[in-house]
C-alpha positions as CSV (number, residue, x, y, z in Angstrom):
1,X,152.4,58.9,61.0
2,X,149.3,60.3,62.6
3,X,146.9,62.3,60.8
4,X,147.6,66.2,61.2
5,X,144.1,68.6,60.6
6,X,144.8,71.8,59.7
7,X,142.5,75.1,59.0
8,X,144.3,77.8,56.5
9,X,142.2,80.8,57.1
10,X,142.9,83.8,53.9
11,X,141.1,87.2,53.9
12,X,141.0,89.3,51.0
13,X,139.3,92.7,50.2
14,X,135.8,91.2,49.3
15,X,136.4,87.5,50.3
16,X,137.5,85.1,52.7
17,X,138.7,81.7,51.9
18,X,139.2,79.1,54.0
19,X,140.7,75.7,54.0
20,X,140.7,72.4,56.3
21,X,143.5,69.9,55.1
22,X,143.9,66.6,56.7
23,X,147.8,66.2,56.2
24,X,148.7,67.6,52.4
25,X,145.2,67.0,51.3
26,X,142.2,69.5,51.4
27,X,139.1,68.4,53.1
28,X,136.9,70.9,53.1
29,X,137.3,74.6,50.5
30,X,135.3,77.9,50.6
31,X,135.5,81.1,49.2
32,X,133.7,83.3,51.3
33,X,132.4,86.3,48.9
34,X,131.2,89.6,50.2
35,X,129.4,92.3,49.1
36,X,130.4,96.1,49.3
37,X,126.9,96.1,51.3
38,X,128.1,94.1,53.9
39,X,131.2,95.7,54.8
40,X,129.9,99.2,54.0
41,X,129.3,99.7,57.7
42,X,132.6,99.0,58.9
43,X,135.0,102.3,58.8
44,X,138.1,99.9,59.6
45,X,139.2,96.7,57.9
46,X,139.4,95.4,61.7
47,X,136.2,96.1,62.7
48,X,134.9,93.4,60.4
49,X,136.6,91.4,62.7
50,X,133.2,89.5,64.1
51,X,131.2,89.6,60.9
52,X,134.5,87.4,59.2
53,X,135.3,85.0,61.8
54,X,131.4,84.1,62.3
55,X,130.8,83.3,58.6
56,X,133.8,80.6,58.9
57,X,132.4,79.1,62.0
58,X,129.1,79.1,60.3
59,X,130.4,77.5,57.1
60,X,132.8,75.0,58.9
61,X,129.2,74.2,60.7
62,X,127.3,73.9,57.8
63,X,130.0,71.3,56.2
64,X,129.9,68.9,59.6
65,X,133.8,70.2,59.7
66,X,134.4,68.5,63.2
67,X,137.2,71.7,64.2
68,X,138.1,70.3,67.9
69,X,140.7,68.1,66.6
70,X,142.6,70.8,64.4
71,X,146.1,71.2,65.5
72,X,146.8,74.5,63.7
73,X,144.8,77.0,62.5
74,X,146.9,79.3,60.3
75,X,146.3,82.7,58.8
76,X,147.3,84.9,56.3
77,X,150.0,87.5,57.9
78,X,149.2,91.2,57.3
79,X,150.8,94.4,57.2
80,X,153.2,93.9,60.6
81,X,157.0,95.5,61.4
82,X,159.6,94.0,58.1
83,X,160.3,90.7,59.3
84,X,162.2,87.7,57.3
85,X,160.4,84.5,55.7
86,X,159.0,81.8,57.8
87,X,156.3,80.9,59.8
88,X,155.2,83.4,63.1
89,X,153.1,81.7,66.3
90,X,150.4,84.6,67.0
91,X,151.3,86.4,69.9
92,X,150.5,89.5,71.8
93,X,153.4,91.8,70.2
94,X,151.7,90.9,66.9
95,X,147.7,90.9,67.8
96,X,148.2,94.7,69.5
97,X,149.8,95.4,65.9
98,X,147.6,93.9,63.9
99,X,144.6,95.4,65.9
100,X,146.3,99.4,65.9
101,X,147.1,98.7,62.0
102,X,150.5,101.4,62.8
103,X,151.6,100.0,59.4
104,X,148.5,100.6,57.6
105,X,145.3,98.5,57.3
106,X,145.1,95.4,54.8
107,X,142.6,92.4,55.0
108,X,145.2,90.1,55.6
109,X,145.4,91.8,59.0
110,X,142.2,90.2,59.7
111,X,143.9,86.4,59.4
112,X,146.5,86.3,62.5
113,X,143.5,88.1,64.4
114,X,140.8,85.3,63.6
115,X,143.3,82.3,63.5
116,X,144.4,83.6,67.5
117,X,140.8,84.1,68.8
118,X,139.8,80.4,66.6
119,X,142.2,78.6,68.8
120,X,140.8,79.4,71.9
121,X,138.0,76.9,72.0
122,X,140.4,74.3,70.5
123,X,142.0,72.9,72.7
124,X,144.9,71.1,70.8
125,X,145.7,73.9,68.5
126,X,147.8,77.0,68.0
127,X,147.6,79.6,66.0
128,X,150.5,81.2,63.0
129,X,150.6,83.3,60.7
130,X,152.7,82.5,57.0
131,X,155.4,84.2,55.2
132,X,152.9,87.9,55.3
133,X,153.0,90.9,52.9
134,X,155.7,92.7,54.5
135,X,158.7,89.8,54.3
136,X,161.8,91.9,54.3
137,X,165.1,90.5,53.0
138,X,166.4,93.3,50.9
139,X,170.0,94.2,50.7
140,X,170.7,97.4,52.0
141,X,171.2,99.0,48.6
142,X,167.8,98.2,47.1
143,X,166.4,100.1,49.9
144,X,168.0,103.5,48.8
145,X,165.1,105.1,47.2
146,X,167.0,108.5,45.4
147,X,165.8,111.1,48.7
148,X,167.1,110.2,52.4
149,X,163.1,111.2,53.0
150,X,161.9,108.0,51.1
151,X,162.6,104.7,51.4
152,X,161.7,101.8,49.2
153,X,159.9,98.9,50.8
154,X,159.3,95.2,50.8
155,X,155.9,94.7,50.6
156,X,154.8,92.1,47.9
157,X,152.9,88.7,47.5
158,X,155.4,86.9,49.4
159,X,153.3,83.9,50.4
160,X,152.7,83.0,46.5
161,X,155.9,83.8,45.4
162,X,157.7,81.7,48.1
163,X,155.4,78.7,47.3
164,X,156.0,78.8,43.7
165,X,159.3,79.1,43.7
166,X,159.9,76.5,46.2
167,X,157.0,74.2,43.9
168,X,159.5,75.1,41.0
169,X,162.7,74.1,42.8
170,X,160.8,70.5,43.9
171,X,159.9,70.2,40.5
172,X,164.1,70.1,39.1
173,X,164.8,68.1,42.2
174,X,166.9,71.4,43.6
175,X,166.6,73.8,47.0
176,X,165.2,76.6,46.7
177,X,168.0,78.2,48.2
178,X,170.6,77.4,45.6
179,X,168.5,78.9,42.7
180,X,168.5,82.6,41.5
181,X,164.7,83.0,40.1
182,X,162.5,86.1,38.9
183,X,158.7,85.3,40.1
184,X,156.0,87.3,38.7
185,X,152.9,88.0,40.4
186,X,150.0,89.3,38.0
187,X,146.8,89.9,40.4
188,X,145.2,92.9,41.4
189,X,148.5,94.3,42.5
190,X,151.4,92.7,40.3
191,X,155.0,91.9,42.1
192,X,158.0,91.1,40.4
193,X,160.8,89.8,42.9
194,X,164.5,88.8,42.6
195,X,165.0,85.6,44.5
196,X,168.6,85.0,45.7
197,X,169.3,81.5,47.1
198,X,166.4,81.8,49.2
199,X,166.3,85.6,49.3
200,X,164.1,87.9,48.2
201,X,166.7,90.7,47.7
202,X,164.6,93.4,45.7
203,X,160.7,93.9,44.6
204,X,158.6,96.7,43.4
205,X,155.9,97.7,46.3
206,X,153.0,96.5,44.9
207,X,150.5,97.3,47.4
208,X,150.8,100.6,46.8
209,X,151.5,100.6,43.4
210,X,155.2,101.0,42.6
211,X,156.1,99.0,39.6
212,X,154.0,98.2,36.3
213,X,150.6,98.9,37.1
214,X,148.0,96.3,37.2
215,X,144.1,96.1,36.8
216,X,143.9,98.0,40.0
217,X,146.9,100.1,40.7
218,X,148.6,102.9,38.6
219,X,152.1,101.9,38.9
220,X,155.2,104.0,38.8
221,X,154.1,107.2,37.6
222,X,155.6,110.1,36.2
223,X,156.4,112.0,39.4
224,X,156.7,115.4,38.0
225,X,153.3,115.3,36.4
226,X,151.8,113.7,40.1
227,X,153.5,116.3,42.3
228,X,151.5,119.2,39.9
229,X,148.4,117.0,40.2
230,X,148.5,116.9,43.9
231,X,148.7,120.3,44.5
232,X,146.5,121.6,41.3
233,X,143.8,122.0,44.2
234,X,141.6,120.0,41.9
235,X,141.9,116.7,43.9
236,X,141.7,115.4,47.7
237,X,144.3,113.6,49.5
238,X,142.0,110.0,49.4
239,X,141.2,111.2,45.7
240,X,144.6,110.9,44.6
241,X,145.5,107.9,46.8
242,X,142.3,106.0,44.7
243,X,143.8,107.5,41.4
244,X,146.9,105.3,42.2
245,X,145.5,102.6,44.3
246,X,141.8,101.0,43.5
247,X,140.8,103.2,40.5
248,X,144.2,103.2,38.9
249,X,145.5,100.7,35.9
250,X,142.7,98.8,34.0
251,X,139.7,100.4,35.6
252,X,141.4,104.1,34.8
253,X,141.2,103.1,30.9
254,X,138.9,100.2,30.7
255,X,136.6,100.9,33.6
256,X,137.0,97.1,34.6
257,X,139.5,95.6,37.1
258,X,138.8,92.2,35.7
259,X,141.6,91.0,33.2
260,X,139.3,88.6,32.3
261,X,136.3,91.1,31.0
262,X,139.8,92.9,29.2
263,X,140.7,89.6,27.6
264,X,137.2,89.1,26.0
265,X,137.3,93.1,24.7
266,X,140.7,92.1,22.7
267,X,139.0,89.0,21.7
268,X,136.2,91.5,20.1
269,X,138.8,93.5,18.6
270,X,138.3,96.7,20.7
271,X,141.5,98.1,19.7
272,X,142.0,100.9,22.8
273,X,141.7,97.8,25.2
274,X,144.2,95.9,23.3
275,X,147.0,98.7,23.3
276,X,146.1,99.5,27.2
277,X,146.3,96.0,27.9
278,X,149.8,94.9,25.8
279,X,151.2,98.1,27.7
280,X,150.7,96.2,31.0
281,X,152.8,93.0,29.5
282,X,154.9,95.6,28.4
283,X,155.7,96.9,31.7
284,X,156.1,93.8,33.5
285,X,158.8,92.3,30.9
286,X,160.9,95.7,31.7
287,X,160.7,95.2,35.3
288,X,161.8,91.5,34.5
289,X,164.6,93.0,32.7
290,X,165.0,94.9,36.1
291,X,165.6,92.2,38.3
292,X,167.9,90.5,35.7
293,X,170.3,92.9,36.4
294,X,169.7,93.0,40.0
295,X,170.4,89.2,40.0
296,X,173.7,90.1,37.8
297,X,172.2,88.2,34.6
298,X,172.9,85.0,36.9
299,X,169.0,83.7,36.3
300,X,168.1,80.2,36.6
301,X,164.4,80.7,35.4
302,X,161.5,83.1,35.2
303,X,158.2,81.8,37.2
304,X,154.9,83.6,35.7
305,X,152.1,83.5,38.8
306,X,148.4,84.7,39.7
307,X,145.3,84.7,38.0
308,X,146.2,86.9,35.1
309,X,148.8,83.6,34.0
310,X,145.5,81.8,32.7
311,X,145.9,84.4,30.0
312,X,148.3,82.9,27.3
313,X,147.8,86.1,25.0
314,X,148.9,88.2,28.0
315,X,151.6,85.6,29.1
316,X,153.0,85.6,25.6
317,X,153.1,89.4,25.8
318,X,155.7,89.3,28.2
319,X,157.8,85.9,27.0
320,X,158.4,87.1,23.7
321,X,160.5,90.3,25.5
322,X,162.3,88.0,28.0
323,X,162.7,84.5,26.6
324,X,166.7,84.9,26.1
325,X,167.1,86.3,29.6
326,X,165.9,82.6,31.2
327,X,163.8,79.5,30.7
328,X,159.8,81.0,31.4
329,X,157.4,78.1,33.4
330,X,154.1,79.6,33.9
331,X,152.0,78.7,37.2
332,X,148.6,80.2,36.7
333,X,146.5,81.1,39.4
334,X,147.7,81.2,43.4
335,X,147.8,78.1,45.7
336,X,148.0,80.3,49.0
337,X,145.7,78.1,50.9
338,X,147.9,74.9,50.7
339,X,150.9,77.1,50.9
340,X,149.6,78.0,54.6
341,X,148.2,74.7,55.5
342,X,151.7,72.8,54.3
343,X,153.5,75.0,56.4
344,X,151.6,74.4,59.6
345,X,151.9,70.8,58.6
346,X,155.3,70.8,58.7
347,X,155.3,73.0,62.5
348,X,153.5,70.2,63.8
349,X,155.6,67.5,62.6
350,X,158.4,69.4,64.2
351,X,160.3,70.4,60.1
352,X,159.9,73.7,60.9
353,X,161.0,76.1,63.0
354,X,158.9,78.2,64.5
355,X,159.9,82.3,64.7
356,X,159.2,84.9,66.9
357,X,157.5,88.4,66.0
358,X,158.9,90.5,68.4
């Protein structure tokens, strides 16, 4: 079968990575770090638009990454209409989203934007985006909120959780879509999802903070308490959208949004860090419990994700609350970039369908 080069192109908040994978193996990796100095300048996550899709030129340059025979380059989706899983060619309906940002800005905007103006000088390539933020395939009663003015939202790590759970599936020589999983995200944002037969059919909104909260995000908060706050006169609108989002969770108590730096201060035996810290565990096994019953106790297993896994202590925070609900398999870390280049592999070899954002 002839060789298949693919570019996976993943922008986050202060980095971008990219990846070129000749068939299922990566050639070339980078993560791209930036500094708040950098992007200071830039009053829209778009407008960094040129200063991100130089630097990967510049570093697929410096690596002698020949790009002219890449046959996909494919991107990170962003925050676009609710669409279902799969794999998106770019196209206008999407860039002219992407660009006016009508459903609120997000790095990962930047990576159907970059993959479509990459293609242009490659001239055997197209251009996708993967399985974005905003994957929607909720059943209509998870989306009742408890006001006809609210309504809850899928908005998750959809990309990671897909991948694992499929890598899970693979790995007890099933389908995906005959399993009933729980899939736990622990990043910056943490995302606890119900998987149906293929279906994501409830998760908390973790970009904005719904849910447990997480080294950056307050979580579910008592709303009472945050209605009296917000209109105590103390507080701006962007104030109180940090509070919950940014400068919420670990760096509210611990002043750190590294789990790592929070791990080292239980090590030490700082007791305050410890409590603030279990509570988070704490928190994500109840919205485990959550889901169990949203999956009507039918759970096959439990999949533990993100870069907060590597932490056993933390990990075993949360197993021994849930280990008689299903078998736990722990998956630290994220494997976004082969997750996107695998799935442009498999467009190109014509095992995919491709779907149309409209």
């Amino acid at each position: 079968m002839k060789d298949v080069r693919i570019l996976a192109v993943n922008p986050g908040s202060t980095s971008t990575k990219i990846a070129v994978y000749q068939n299922s193996d990566p050639i070339f990796l980078k993560n791209i770090k930036h500094t708040s100095e950098e992007l200071a300048p830039f009053p829209k996550i778009t407008d960094q638009f040129d200063l991100r899709k130089n630097v990967i030129l510049e570093q697929l340059q410096a690596a002698d990454m020949q790009i002219n025979d890449l046959q996909a380059v494919v991107g990170r989706g962003g925050l676009l209409k609710p669409i279902p899983s799969g794999i998106y060619e770019v196209n206008e309906k999407m860039i002219s989203d992407l660009k006016a940002s009508p459903f609120g800005e997000h790095a990962s905007n930047l990576g159907g934007l970059i993959a479509h103006d990459l293609i242009k000088a490659l001239p055997n390539a197209r251009a996708y985006i993967v399985d974005p933020i905003v994957v929607d395939e909720f059943d209509d009663i998870a989306r009742i909120s408890g006001h006809p003015l609210f309504q809850r939202l899928s908005i998750f790590h959809a990309l990671n959780q897909k991948a694992v759970a499929r890598e899970y599936a693979r790995s007890i020589r099933r389908k995906y879509e005959e399993l009933n999983l729980i899939v736990v995200h622990l990043g910056g944002g943490i995302t606890i999802g119900a998987h149906r037969k293929g279906r994501v059919i409830d998760v908390n909104q973790g970009l904005d903070g719904e849910g447990p909260f997480s080294p950056e995000r307050s979580g579910t908060l008592p709303v009472m308490d945050l209605v009296r706050l917000c209109f105590s006169g103390k507080y701006s609108e962007k104030e109180v959208q940090k509070m919950v989002k940014g400068e919420g969770g670990l760096v509210a108590y611990l002043g750190t949004n590294n789990a790592y730096d929070v791990e080292k201060m239980v090590d030490a035996g700082n007791a305050e860090a410890e409590l603030v810290y279990h509570a988070m565990a704490y928190q994500v096994a109840k919205y485990i419990g959550e889901m169990y019953t949203v999956l009507k106790c039918d759970v096959d297993a439990i999949l533990i994700t993100g870069g907060i896994a590597y932490d056993k202590g933390f990990v075993n925070w949360i197993q021994e609350r849930v280990y008689k609900l299903a078998p736990t398999h722990i998956y630290p870390g994220e494997d976004e970039m082969r997750a996107l280049a695998i799935n442009g592999l498999m467009v190109v070899r014509g095992e995919l369908t491709v779907m149309e954002y409209s």
